[in-house]
C-alpha positions in Angstrom: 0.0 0.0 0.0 1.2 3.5 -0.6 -0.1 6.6 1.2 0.7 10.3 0.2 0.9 13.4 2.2 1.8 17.0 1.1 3.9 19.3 3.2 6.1 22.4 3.0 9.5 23.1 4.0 10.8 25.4 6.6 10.9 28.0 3.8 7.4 27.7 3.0 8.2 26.9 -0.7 9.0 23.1 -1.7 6.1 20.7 -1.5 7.9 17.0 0.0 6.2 13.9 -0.9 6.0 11.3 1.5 5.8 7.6 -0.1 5.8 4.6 2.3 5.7 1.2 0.8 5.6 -2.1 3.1 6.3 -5.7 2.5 3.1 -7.8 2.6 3.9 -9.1 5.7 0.5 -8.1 7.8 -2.9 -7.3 5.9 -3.6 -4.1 8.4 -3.6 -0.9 6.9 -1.5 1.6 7.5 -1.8 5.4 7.6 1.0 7.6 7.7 0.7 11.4 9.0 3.6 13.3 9.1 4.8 17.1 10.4 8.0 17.3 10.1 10.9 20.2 8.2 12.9 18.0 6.0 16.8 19.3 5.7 18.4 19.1 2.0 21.8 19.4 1.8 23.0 20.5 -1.5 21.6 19.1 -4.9 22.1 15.7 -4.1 19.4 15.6 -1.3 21.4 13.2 1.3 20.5 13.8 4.5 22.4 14.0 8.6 22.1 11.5 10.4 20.7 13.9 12.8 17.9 15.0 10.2 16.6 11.0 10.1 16.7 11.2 13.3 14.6 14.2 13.6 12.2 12.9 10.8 11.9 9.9 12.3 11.1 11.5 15.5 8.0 13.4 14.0 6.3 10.7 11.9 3.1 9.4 13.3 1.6 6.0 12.2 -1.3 4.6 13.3 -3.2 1.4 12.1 -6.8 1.2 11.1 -6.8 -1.8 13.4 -7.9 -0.6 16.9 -6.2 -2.9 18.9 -2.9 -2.9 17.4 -2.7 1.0 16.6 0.9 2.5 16.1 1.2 5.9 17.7 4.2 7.1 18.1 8.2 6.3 16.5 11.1 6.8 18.4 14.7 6.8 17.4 17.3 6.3 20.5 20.6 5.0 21.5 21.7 2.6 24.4 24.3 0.6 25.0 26.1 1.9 21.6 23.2 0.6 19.7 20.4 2.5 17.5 16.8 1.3 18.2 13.6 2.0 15.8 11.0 2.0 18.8 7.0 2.0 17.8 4.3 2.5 20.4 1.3 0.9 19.9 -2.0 0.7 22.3 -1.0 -2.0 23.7 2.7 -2.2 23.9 5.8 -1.5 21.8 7.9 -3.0 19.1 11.5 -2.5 18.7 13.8 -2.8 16.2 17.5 -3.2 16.2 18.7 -0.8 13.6 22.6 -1.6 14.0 21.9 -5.3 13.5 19.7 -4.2 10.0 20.5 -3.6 6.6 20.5 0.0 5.4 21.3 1.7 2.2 20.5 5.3 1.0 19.6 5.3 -2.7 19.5 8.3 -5.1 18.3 8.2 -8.7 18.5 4.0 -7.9 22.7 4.4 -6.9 23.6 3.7 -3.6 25.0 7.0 -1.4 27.4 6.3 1.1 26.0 5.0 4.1 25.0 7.1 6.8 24.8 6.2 10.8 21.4 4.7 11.4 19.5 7.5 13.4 16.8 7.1 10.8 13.7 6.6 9.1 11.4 3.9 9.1 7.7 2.9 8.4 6.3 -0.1 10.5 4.1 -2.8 9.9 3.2 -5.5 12.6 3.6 -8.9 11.9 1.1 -11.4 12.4 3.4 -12.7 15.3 5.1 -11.7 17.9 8.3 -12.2 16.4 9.6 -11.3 13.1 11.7 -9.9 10.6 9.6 -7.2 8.6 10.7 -5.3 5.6 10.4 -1.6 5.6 11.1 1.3 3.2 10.4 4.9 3.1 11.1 7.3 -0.1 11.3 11.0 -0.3 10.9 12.9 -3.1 11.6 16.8 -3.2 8.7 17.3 -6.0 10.0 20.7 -7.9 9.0 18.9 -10.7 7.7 15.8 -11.2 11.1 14.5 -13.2 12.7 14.6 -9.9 14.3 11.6 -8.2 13.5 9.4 -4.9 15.8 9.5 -1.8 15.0 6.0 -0.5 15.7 5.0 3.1 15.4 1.0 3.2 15.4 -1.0 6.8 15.4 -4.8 6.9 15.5 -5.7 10.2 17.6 -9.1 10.4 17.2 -9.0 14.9 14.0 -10.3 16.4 10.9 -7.6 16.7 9.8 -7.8 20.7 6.2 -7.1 21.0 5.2 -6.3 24.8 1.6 -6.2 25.9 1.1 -3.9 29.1 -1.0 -5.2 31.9 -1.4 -5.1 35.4 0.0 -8.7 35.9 3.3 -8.0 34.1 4.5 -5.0 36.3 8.4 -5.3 37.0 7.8 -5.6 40.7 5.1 -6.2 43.2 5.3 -3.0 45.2 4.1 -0.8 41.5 0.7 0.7 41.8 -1.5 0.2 38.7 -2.6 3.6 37.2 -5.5 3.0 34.7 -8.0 6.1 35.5 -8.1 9.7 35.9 -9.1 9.1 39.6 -6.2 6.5 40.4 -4.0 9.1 38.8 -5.9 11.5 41.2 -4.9 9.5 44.2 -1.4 9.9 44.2 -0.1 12.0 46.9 -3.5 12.7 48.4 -4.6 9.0 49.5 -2.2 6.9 51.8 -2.4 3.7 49.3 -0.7 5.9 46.7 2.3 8.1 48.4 4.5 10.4 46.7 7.3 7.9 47.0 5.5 5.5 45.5 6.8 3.4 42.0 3.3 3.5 39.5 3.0 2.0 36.4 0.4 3.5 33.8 -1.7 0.5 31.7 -4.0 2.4 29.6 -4.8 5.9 27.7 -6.1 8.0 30.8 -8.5 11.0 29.6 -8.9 13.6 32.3 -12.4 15.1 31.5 -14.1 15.6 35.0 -11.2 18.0 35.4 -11.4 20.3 32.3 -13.8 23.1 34.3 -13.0 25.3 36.7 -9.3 25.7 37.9 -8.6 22.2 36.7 -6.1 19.3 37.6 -4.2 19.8 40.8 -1.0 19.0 40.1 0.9 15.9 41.8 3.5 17.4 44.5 1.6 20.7 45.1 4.4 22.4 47.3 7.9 22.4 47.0 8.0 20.8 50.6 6.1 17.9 49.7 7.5 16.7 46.3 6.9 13.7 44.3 9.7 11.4 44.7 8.7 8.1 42.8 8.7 6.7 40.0 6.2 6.6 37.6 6.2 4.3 34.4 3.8 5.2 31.7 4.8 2.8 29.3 4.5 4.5 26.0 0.4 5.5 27.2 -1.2 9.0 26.8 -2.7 11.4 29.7 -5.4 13.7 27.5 -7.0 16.4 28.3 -4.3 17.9 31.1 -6.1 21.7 31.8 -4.7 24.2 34.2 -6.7 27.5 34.8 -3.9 29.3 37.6 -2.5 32.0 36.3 -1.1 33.6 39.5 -0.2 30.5 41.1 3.4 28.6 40.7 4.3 24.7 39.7 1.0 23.9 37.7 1.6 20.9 35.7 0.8 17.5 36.0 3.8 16.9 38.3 4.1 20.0 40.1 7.4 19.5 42.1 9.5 16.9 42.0 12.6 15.7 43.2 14.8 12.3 43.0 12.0 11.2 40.9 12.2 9.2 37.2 9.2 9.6 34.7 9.4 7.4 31.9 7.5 6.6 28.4 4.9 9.1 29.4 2.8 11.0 26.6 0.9 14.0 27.3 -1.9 15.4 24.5 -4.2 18.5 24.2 -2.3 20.5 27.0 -3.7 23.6 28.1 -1.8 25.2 31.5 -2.0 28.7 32.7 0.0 29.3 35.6 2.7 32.0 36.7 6.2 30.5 37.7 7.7 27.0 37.3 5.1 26.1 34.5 5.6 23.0 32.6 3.3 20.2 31.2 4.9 17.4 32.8 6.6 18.9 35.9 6.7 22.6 36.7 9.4 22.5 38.9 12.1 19.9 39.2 14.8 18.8 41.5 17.7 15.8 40.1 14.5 14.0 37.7 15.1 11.7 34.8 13.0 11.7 32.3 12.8 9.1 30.0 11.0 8.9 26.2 8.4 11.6 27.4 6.1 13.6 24.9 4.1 16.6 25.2 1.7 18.6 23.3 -0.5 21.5 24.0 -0.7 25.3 25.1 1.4 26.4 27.5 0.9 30.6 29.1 3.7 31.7 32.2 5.3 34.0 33.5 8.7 33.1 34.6 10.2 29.2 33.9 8.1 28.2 31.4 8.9 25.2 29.2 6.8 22.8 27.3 8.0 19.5 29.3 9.7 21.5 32.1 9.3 25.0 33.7 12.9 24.4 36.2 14.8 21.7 36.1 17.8 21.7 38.7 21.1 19.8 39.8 23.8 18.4 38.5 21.6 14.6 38.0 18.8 16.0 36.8 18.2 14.7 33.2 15.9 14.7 30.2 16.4 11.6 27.2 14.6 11.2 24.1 11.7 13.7 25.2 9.6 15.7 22.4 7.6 18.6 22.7 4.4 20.1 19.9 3.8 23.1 21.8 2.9 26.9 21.9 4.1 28.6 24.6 2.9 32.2 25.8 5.7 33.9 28.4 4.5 37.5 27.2 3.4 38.6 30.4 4.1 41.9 32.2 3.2 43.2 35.5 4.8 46.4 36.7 8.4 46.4 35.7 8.4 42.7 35.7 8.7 41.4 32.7 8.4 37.6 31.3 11.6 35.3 31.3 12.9 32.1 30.9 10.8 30.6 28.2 11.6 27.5 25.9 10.1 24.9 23.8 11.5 21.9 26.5 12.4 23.6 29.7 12.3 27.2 30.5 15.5 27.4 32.9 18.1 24.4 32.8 20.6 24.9 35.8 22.9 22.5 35.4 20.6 19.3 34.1 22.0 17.4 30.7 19.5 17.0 28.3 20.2 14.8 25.1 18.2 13.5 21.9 15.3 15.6 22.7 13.7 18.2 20.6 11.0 20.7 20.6 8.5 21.7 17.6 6.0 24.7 17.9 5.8 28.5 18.3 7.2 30.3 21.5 6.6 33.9 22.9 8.7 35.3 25.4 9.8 38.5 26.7 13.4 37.7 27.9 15.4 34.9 27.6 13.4 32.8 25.1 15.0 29.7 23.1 13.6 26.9 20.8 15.0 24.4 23.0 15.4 26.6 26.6 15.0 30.0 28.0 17.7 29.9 30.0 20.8 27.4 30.1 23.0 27.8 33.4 25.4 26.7 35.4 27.2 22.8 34.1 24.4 22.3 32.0 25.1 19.5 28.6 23.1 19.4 25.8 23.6 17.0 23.0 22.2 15.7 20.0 18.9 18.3 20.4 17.0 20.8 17.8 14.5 23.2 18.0 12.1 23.8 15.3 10.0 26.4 16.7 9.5 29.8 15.4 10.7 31.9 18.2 10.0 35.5 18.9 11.3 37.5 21.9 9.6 41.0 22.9 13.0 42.3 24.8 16.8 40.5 25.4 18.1 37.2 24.4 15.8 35.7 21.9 17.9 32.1 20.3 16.5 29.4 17.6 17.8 27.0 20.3 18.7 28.7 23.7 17.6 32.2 24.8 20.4 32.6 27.2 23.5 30.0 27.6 26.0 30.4 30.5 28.5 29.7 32.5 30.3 26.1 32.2 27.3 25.2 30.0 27.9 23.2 26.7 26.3 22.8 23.5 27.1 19.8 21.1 25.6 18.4 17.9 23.0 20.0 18.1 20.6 22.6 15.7 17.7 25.3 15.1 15.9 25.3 12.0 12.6 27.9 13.0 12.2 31.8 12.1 13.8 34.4 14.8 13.0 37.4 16.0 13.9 39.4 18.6 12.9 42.9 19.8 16.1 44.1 21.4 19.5 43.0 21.7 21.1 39.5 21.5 19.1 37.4 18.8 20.8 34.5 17.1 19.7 31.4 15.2 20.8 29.0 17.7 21.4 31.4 20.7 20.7 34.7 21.4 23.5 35.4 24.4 25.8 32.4 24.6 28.5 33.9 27.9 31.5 31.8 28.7 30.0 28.5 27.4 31.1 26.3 24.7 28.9 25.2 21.3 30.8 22.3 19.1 29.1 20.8 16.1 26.0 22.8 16.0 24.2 25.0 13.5 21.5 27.2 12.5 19.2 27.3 9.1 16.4 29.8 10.3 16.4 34.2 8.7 17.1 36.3 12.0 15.4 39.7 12.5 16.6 41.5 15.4 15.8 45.5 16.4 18.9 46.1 18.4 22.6 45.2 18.2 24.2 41.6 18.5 22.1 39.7 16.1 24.0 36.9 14.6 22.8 34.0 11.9 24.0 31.2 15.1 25.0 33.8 18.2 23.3 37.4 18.7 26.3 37.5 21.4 29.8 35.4 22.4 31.1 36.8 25.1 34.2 36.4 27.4 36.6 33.5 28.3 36.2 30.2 27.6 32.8 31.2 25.4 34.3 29.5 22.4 32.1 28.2 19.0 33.8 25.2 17.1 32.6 23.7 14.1 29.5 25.7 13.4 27.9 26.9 10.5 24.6 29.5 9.9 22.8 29.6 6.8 19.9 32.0 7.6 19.6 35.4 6.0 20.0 38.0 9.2 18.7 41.3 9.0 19.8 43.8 11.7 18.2 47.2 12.6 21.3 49.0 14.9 24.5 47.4 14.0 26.3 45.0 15.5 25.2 42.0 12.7 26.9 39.1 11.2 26.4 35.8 9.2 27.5 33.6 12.0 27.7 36.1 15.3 26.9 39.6 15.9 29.5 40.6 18.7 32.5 38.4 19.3 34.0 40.0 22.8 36.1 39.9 25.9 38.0 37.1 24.8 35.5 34.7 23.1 36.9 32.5 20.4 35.2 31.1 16.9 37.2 28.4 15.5 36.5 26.3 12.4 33.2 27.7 11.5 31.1 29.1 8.6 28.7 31.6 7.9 26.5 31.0 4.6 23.5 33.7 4.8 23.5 37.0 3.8 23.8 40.1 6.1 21.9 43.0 6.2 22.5 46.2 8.6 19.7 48.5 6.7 16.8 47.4 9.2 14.2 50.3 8.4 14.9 52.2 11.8 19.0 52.4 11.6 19.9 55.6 10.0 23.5 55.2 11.5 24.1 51.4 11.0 27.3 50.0 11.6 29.4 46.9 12.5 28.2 44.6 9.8 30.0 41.4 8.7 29.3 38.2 6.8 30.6 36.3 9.6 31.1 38.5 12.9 30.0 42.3 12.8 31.8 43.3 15.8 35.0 41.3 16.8 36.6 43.0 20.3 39.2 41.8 22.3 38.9 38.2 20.7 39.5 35.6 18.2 38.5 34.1 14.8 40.3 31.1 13.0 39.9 28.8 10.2 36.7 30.3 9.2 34.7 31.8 6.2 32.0 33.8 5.1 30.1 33.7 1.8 27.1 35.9 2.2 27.2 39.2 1.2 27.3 42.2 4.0 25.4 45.4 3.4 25.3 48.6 5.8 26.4 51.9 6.1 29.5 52.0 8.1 32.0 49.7 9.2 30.9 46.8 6.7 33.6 43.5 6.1 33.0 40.6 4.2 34.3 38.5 7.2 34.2 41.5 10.0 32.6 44.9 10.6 34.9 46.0 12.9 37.7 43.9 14.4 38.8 45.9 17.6 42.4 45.1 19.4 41.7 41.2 18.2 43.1 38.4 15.7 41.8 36.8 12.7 43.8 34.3 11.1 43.4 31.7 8.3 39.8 32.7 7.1 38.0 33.7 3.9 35.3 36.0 3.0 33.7 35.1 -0.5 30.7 37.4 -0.2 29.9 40.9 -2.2 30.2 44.1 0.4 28.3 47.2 0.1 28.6 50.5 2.2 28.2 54.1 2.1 31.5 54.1 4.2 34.7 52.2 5.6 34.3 49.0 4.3 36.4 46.0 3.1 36.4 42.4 1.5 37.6 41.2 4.7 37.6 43.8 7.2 35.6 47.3 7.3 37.6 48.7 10.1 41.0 47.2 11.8 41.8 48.7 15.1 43.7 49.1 18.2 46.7 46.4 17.7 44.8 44.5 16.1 46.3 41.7 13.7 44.7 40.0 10.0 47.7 37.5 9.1 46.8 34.7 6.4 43.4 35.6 5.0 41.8 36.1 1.7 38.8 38.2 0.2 37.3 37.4 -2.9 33.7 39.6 -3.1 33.2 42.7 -5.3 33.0 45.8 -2.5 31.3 49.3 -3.3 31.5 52.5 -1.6 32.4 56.3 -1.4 35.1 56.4 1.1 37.2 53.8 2.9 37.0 51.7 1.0 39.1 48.6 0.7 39.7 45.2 -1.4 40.7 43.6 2.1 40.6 46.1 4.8 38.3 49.2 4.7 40.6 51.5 7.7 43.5 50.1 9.6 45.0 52.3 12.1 46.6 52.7 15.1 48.8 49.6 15.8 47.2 47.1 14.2 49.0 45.3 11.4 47.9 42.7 8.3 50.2 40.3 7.2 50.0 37.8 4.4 47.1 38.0 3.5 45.6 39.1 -0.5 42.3 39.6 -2.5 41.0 38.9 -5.7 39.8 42.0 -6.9 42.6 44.2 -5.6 43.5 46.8 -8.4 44.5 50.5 -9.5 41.4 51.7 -8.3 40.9 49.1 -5.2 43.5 49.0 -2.9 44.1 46.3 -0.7 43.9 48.3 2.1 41.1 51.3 1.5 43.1 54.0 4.5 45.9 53.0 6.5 46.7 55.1 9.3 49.4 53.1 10.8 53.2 52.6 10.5 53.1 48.4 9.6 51.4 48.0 6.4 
């Protein structure tokens, strides 16, 4: 059987086609519904592993046969291996994907083969037990000429098919949760305790408490916590409604701490509360959880996040956890404003959260991410993306992270949504990354932002040990006051970029900058820090201090990096530089872009003055009437 469904891309544009084809193996119908942003790289459409990942992440399948429906499709790792995992009502089925065959095919020739993070339709077998074939095709339908990306999966290990019931608990101390009232219980009735282990058998829909102020949330008070575990095994709570908007911790879990929650699906969320608001637990002390999934509305004030409003200490940890969700963190009252808003968790202090992700549309005031609002203290996250649309009303306003500090680290991880941010510090990934490292990540999403520090991956990067390794942006960024560039905005007090690339264009003309300035293709201001082994190739346009690598690059070194892009100014602008400064040093760099002006105006450097000095370095469209350097005003050429 094949089954079609039409979808655009993050750019609104490209129509994907979605063909699933099965082996005859089981007579059930199936019926795929997707929602996904699909990823092309280049014209040969091969995809990351971390896009299958993410695809497979968002598909949902479910069977016409009630009894055996599939819900949900979860990609994960443990113990070194990659597992396909499909919820159904009554259990799950797992597949071995490290154990299966697995080719990518384009135009019928095989493409190298990629990690197996990935993509896969299922069909049950008639047994328990068995080795089903399963293929998915993609088609990028531009034209109907175009070729199939095929992702094929033959599972060669054994499919485990689990049915959940009261009698096949782990242990014999778990308390059975099949009912709104059971689920009631817990906490507020000595047979079910807040220490308690529970273990969910069935869709729970929580109707007789939609009216009024709705569910009270498990763990009402931060002194009385729930510190159990609870087991939902792959089964849905529906219906979760909230109606406290001045009241803290209103979620399903309101505080806990020491607790795991596992396999646990929330739909149809609707929570108003005012701090620590999350759908799952509003405020949370050293909690794991596990292949958790939310969607729904979400309206706070401060700590709002779609699974988790705060989640705290060094053990606390969130794996394999999605979020659908809107979240509302606009709120003002006095001169209080809204912060700390994110598609997972509003404020992370020093929790790790890894293959996780967040899909939706979040409003915040300050600090508002994707992902997170805030990110503090040791915080890890890992093999994560955001593909929300983001806007922030005030400060630090990311793709991914509103706010990342400290010892924090970012790895492998990505932001594919629309930004926008209504004062300083916006960037496709983050908005205000301070003294915390991001490796392997990236950002595809256009970035508007009305003040200065707007950046394609970082609005800001500042100080010591806040260093960005082997990134790339590829959103357009549009800046309204300066301070704009491909990849970062302002690069300061000792932050490094290393390795990294910039691949949107740039452009400091925002209708309310008459002065604009600082605008480059990879870092508009660079102060008091350093950029390596990196490149530009979108153009940079602005009035004043324009580079096709850096606006302005203040007492600082660049070294071993390109700019490729066209630069346009009215003044003091170069193919590389727009302005060099204060002992300041360019050594080993090349420019290749057209650049146009009326004064200052450079084929690498715009101005360089003072005691700043650039050494072996060249452009291509030096000449008679372009200099390589536009004004020098120092004594080392």
């Amino acid at each position: 059987m094949i089954q079609k469904k039409f979808i655009r891309n993050s750019s609104g544009m490209t129509l994907i086609e979605i063909v699933v084809s099965l082996a005859a193996v089981s007579v059930l119908m199936l019926i795929v519904m997707a929602s996904f942003t699909l990823l092309m790289k280049s014209s040969l459409y091969t995809l990351q592993s971390s896009e299958l990942r993410g695809l497979a992440k968002t598909i949902y399948s479910k069977l016409t046969d009630d009894i055996h429906k599939a819900e949900s499709i979860h990609v994960y790792q443990e113990t070194g291996h990659h597992y396909l995992k499909i919820r159904s009502q009554t259990g799950w089925v797992t597949y071995d994907l490290d154990t299966a065959n697995e080719t990518l095919y384009y135009n019928g020739q095989p493409l190298a083969r990629a990690q197996a993070d990935g993509v896969a339709a299922f069909e049950k077998p008639n047994t328990d037990k068995g080795k089903p074939s399963v293929s998915i095709s993609l088609k990028v339908k531009e034209k109907e000429s175009d070729p199939f990306l095929t992702v094929k999966f033959t599972a060669k290990s054994e499919v485990r098919h689990t049915i959940v019931t009261c009698a096949n608990k782990p242990s014999a101390d778990m308390i059975c949760i099949d009912t709104a009232e059971k689920l009631a219980k817990i906490g507020n009735d000595p047979a079910y305790p807040l220490n308690g282990k529970y273990f969910q058998i069935a869709d729970i829909e929580l109707n007789t408490y939609r009216s009024g102020e709705g569910w009270v949330p498990i763990g009402q008070r931060e002194t009385t916590p729930f510190t159990g575990i609870y087991e939902g095994n792959g089964f849905r709570i529906i219906g979760l409604r909230i109606n406290r908007p001045d009241e803290s911790g209103q979620s399903l879990f309101g505080y806990v701490a020491g607790a795991a929650i596992r396999q646990l699906h929330l739909d149809d969320v609707l929570i108003k509360g005012k701090h620590s608001v999350g759908a799952l637990a509003g405020s949370s002390i050293n909690t794991t959880f596990l292949d958790c999934t939310v969607q729904g509305r979400l309206f706070g004030f401060q700590n709002t996040g779609g699974l988790v409003g705060l989640q705290t200490g060094n053990s606390a940890k969130i794996e394999r956890c999605s979020t659908f969700v809107q979240i509302d963190n606009v709120r003002q009252e006095g001169v209080l404003y809204g912060t700390a808003a994110g598609g997972l968790i509003g404020q992370n202090q020093s929790g790790t959260v890894s293959y996780s992700s967040s899909s939706g549309i979040i409003k915040g005031v300050r600090q508002t991410g994707g992902l997170i609002g805030l990110n503090t203290g040791s915080a890890s996250i890992a093999h994560s993306y955001s593909n929300c649309d983001v806007y922030g009303s005030d400060l630090e306003t990311g793709g991914f992270i509103g706010n990342n500090q400290l010892s924090s680290t970012i790895q492998d991880c990505y932001a594919s949504g629309t930004v926008q941010g209504g004062n300083s510090y916006t960037g496709g990934l983050i908005g205000f990354n301070s003294t915390a490292s991001i490796i392997r990540s990236y950002a595809t999403g256009n970035v508007t932002g009305k003040r200065e520090g707007i950046g394609g991956l970082v609005g800001t990067n500042d100080g010591f040990g806040a260093q960005i390794t082997d990134c790339y942006a590829s959103g357009r960024v549009l800046g309204y006051q300066g301070g704009a560039g491909g990849l970062v905005g302002y690069n300061i007090s000792g932050a490094r970029i290393e390795s990294s690339k910039a691949y949107g264009n740039v452009d400091g003309q925002g209708p309310t900058s008459p002065s604009n300035s600082n605008i480059g293709g990879l870092v508009g201001l660079n102060e008091s820090s350093f950029i390596s082994n990196s490149d530009a190739y979108g153009s940079a346009t602005g009035i004043s201090y324009i580079g096709g690598l850096v606006g302005q690059n203040n007492n600082s070194l660049i070294d071993s990096s390109t700019a490729k892009g066209d630069v346009k100014a009215e003044n003091t602008a170069g193919g590389l530089v727009g302005s060099n400064q204060n002992s300041s040093i360019v050594r080993n760099t090349f420019s290749s872009g057209n650049v146009t002006g009326t004064a200052n105006i450079g084929a690498l450097i715009g101005w360089n003055y003072a005691t700043s000095s650039v050494k072996d370095s060249d452009s291509e469209k030096k000449s008679s009437i372009l200099p390589l350097i536009g004004r020098d005003d120092t004594s080392t050429p």
